[in-house]
C-alpha positions as CSV (number, residue, x, y, z in Angstrom):
1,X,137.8,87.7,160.8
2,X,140.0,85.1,161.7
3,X,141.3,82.8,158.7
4,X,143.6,79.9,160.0
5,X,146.2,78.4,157.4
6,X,148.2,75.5,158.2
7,X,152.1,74.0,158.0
8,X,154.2,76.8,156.2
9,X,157.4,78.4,157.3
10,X,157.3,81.9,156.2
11,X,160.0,81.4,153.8
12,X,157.9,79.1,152.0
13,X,154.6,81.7,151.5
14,X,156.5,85.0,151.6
15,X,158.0,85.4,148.0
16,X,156.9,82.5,146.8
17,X,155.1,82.3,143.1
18,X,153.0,80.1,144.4
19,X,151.0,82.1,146.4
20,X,150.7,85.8,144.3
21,X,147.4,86.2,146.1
22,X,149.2,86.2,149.9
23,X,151.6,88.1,148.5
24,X,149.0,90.9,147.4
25,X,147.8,91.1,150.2
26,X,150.9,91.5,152.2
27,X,152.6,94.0,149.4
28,X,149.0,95.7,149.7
29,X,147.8,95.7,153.6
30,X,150.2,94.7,155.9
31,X,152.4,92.0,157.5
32,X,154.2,90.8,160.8
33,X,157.5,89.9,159.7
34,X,158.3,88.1,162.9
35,X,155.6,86.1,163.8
36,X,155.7,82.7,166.1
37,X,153.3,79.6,166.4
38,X,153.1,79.0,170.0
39,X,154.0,75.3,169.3
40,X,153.4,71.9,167.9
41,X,151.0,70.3,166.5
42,X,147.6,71.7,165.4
43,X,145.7,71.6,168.0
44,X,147.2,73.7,170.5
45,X,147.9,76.7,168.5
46,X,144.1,76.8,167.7
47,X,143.4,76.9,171.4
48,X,145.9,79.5,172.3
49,X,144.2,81.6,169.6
50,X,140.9,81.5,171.2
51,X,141.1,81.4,175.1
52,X,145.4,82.8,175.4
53,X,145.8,78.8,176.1
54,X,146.5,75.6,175.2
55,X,145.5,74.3,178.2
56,X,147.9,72.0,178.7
57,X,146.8,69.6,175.3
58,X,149.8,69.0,173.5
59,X,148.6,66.5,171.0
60,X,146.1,66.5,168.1
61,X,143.7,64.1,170.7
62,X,139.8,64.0,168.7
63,X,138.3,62.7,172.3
64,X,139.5,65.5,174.8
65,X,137.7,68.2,175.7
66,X,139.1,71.4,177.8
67,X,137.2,74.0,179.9
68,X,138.3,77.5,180.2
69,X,137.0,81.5,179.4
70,X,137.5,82.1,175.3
71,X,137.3,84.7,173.6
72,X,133.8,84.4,171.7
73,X,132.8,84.3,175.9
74,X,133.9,88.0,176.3
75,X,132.1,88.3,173.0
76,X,128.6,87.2,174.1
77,X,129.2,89.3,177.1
78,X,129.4,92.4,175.5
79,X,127.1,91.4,173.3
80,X,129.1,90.9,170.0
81,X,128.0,88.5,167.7
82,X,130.0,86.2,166.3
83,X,130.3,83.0,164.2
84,X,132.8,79.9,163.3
85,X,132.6,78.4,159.8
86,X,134.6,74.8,159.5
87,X,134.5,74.0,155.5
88,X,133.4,70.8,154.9
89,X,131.7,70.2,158.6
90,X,128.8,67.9,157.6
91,X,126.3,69.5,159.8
92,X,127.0,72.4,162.4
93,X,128.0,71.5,165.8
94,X,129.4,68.4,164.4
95,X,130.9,66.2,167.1
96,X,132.9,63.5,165.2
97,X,136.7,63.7,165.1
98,X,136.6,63.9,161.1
99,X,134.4,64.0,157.8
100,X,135.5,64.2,154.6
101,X,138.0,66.7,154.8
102,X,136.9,68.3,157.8
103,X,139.4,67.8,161.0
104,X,137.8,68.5,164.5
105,X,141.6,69.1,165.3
106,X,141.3,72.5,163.3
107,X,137.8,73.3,164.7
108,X,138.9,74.7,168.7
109,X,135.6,75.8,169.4
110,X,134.4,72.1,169.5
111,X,136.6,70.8,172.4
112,X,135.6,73.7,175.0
113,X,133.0,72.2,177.0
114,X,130.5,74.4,177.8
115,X,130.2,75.7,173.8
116,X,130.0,72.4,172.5
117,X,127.1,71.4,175.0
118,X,125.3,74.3,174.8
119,X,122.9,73.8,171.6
120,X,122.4,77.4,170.7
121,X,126.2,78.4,171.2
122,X,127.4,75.6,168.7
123,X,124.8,76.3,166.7
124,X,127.1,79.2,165.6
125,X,129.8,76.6,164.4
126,X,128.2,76.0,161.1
127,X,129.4,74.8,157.4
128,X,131.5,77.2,155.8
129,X,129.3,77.6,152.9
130,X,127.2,79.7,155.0
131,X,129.4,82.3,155.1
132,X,128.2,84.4,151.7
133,X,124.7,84.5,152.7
134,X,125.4,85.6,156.3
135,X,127.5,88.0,155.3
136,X,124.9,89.0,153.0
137,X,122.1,89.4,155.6
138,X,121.7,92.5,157.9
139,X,122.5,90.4,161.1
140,X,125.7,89.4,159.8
141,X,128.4,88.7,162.8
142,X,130.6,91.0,163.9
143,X,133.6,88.1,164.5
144,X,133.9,85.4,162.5
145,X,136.3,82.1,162.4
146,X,137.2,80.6,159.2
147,X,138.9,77.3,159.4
148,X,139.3,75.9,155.4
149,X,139.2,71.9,155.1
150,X,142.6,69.8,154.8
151,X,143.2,70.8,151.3
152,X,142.3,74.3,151.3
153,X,144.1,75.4,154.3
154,X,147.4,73.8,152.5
155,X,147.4,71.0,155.5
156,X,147.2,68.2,152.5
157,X,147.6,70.3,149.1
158,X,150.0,72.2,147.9
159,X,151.0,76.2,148.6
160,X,149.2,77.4,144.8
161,X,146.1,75.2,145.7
162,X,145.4,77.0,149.1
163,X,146.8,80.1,147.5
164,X,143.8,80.2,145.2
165,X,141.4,79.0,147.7
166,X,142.5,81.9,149.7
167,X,141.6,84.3,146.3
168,X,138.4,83.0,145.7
169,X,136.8,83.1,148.9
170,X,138.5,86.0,150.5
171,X,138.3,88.3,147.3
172,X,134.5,88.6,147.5
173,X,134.7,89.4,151.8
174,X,136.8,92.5,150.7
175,X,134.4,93.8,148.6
176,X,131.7,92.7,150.9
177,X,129.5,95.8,153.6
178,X,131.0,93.8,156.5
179,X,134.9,94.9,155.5
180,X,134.2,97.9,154.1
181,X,132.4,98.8,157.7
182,X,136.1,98.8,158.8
183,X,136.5,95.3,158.9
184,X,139.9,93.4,159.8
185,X,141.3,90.1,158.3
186,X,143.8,88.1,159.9
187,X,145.1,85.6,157.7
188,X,147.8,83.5,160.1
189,X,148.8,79.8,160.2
190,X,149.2,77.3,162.9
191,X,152.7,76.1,162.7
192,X,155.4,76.5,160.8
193,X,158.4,73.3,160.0
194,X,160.7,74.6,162.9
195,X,161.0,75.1,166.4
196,X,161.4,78.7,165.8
197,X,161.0,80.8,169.1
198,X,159.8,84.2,170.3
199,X,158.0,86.2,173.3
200,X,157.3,83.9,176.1
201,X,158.1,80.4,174.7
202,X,156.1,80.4,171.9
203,X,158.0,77.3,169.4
204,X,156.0,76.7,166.7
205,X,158.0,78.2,163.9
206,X,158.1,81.5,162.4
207,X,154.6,81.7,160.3
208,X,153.2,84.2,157.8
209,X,150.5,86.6,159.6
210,X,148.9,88.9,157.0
211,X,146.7,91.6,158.3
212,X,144.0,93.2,155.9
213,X,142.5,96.0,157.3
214,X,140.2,98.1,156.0
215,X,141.4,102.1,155.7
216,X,145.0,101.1,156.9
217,X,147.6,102.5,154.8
218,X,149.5,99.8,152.2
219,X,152.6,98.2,152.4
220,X,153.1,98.1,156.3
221,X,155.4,95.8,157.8
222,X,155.7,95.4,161.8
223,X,158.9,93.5,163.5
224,X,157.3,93.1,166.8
225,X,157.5,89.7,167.6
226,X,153.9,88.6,168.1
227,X,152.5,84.7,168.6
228,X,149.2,83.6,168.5
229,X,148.5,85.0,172.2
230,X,149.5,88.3,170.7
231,X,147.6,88.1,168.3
232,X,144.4,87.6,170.8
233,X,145.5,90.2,172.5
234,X,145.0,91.9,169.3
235,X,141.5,91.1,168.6
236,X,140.5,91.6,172.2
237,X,141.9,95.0,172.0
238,X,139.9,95.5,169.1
239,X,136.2,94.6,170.6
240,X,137.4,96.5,174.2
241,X,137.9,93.3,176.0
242,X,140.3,91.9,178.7
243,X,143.5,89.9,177.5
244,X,142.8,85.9,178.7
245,X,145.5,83.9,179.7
246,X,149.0,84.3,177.8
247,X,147.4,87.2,176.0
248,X,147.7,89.5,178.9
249,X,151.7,88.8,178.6
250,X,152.9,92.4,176.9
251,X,155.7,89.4,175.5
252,X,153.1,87.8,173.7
253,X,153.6,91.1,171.0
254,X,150.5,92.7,169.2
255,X,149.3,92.9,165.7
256,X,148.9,96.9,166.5
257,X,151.3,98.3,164.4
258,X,149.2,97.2,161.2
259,X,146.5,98.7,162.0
């Protein structure tokens, strides 16, 4: 599982009272210390973490669309289910740049071409309040995306509000047949406040990555610089797959080491 935060330097999440339940997890799994968005704003960091690219978008645009090899591609090619859960997505495979607080600009999945216009692969880009009872049902997916709405993901509310968010939805995965099956969480944000720099470019700022995974001994900490292509790299590596785009960089770091 992928869970997408947004807007926090590390300083700001990383010993912060404000977010005990981050800092649990960290003190308790694992944690890049030196972790980069790729750059700013939202938009393009989401990309990079699906296909390795932001191809080329540099903008939070709600019309464009992109075409290009993602990750949930090489998924459905070997076979590997998967889903994408958008809280507060009215209906799945929504189309519209917004609703509610729902922000197509946090939802990648919906500006690659051929997912969004095939119906049964957007299908899988549902309301995140389906979540529990997939996770619940035998055929629950293998990878999943969670993207929280504007206020959960700390994008328009403060740290302690998506810090609880975070504990009450995350809590009950951990306890869940699907982690326990040696499941992996990676809890990362877009951006950070600063152009902060690693690996091949990557500018974005130097962002909290928190990796909970089951089995893994507590307490690790990594300071291989990793950005989001690294951390692709990561989940490919994971599911046997080839690294797309920046991801096949050995700059673009790995998540490895806390696992």
């Amino acid at each position: 599982m992928v869970v997408v935060l947004e807007n926090r330097e590390q300083g700001t999440v990383i010993g912060n009272p404000q977010a005990p339940y981050l800092n649990g997890l960290a003190a308790r799994f694992g944690s890049a210390q030196d972790a980069y968005g790729t750059t700013h704003p939202s938009l393009p960091n989401y990309l990079e973490l699906l296909a390795g690219t932001t191809f080329g978008i540099d903008s939070d645009c709600g019309g464009c669309r992109v075409e290009g090899q993602t990750l949930v591609d090489q998924l459905d090619a070997g076979g590997i289910g998967w889903k994408a859960y958008m809280e507060a997505m009215p209906v799945p495979c929504y189309r519209g740049v917004s609703s509610g607080s729902y922000a197509k600009k946090h939802d990648p999945f919906m500006y690659v071409s051929h997912l969004a216009d095939d119906p049964a692969r957007c299908q899988r880009v549902v309301p995140y309040n389906r979540l529990s009872q997939d996770l619940n049902s035998p055929s629950a997916p293998s990878f999943i995306w969670v993207t929280p709405d504007l206020c959960d993901d700390g994008h328009d509310c403060t740290t302690a509000v998506m810090d609880a968010w975070m504990a009450k939805n995350l809590q009950p995965l951990l306890e869940s047949s699907w982690f326990t099956d040696h499941g992996v969480v990676i809890v990362t944000f877009d951006e950070g406040t600063s152009d902060a720099s690693c690996c091949n470019g990557a500018h974005g700022g130097r962002i909290t990555t928190v990796v909970v995974a089951q089995g893994a001994p507590g307490g690790l900490r990594s300071t291989v610089p990793v950005d989001h292509a690294g951390m692709l790299a990561t989940i490919e590596d994971l599911y046997g797959v080839r690294h797309l785009g920046d991801a096949a960089c050995p700059c673009a770091g790995s998540l490895k080491p806390l696992l």
